[in-house]
C-alpha positions as a Python dict, from the first residue, in 0.01 Angstrom:
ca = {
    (1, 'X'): (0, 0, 0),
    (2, 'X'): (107, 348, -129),
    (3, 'X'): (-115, 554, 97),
    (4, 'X'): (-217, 551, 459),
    (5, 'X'): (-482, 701, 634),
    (6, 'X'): (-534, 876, 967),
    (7, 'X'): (-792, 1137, 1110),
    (8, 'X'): (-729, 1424, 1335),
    (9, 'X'): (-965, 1523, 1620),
    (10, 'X'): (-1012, 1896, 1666),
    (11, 'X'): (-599, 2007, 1625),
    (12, 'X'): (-324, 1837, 1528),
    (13, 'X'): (-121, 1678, 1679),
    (14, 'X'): (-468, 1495, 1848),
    (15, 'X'): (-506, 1232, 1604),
    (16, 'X'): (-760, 990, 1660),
    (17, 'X'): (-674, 697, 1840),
    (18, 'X'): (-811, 334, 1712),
    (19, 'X'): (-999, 146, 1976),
    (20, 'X'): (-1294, -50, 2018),
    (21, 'X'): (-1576, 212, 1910),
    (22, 'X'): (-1299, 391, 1641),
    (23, 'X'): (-1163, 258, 1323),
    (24, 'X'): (-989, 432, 1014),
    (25, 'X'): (-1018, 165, 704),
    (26, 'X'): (-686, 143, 545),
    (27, 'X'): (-853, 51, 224),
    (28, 'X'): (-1053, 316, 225),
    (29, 'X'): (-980, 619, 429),
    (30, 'X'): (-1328, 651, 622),
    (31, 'X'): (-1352, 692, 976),
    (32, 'X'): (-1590, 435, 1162),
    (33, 'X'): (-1738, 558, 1499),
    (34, 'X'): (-1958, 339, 1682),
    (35, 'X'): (-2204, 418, 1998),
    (36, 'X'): (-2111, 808, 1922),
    (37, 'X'): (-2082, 978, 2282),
    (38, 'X'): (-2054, 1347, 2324),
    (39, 'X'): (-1674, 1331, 2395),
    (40, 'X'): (-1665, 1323, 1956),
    (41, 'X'): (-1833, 1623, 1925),
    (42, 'X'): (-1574, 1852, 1728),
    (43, 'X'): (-1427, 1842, 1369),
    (44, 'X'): (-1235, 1529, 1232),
    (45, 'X'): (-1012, 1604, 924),
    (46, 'X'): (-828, 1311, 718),
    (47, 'X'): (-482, 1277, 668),
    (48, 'X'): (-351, 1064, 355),
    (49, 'X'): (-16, 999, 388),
    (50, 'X'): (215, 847, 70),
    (51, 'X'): (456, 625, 180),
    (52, 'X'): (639, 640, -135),
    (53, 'X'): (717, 1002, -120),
    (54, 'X'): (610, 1058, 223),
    (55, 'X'): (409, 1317, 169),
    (56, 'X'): (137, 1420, 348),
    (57, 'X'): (-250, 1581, 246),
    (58, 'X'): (-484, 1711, 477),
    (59, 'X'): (-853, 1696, 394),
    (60, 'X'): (-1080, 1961, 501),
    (61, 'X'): (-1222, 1961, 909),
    (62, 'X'): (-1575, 1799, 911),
    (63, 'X'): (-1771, 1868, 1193),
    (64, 'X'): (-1968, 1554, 1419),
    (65, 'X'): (-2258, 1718, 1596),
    (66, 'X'): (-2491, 1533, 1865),
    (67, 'X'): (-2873, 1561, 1753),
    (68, 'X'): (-3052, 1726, 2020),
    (69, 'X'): (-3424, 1588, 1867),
    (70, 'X'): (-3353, 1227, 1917),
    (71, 'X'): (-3436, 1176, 1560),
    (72, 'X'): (-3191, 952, 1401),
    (73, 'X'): (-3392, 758, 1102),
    (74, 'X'): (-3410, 432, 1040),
    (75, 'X'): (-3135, 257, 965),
    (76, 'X'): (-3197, -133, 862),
    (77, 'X'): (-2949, -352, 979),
    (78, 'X'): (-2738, -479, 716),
    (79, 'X'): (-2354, -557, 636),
    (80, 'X'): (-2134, -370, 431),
    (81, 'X'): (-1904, -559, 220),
    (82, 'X'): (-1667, -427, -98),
    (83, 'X'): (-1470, -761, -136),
    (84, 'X'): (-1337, -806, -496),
    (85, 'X'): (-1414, -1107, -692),
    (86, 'X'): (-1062, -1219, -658),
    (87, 'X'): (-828, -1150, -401),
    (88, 'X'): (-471, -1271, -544),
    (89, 'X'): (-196, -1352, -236),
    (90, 'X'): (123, -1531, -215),
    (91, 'X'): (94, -1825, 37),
    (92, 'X'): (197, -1754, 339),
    (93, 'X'): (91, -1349, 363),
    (94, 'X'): (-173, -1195, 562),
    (95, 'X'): (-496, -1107, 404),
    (96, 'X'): (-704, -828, 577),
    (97, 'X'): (-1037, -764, 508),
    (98, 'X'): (-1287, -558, 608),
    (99, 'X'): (-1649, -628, 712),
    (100, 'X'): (-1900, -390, 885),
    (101, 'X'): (-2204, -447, 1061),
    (102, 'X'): (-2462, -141, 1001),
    (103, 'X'): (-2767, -38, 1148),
    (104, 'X'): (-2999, 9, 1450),
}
């Protein structure tokens, strides 16, 4: 992989730290926050890093505010899946791949 990904919270250097309600895909770039609590209020802005040139580009802040109404929608539950229809490895290497469980 050529690129990584990483999210800042609010200021750099206050990067977002992986745990078990945060995730940044690494195929992807998006940010997964589950159970939201009001401690992730603020503005998260993505950081794409090439590791061939180590470079670095910042996208721009986007804000996470709490609903005050309650009123989320409804969400069905489903799972989100962009596997390919081949996934070519050499025997031996790790194979990561991402699954996520949606919904309400």
């Amino acid at each position: 992989p050529e690129l990584s990904f990483a999210w800042i919270f609010n200021e750099y250097p206050s990067f977002v730290q992986e745990d078990s309600r945060r995730f940044v895909s690494q195929e992807t770039g998006h940010l997964y926050i589950a159970k939201v609590e009001p401690s992730d209020v603020g503005n998260y802005t993505c950081v794409v890093t090439s590791t061939a040139t180590n470079s670095q580009l910042l996208g721009s802040p986007t804000p996470l505010v709490l609903r005050t109404d309650g009123v989320m929608g409804e969400y069905e539950p489903k799972i989100e899946v962009q596997f390919p229809e081949t996934l070519p490895a050499a025997k031996g290497s790790t194979v990561k791949l991402e699954c996520f469980a949606l919904g309400k």
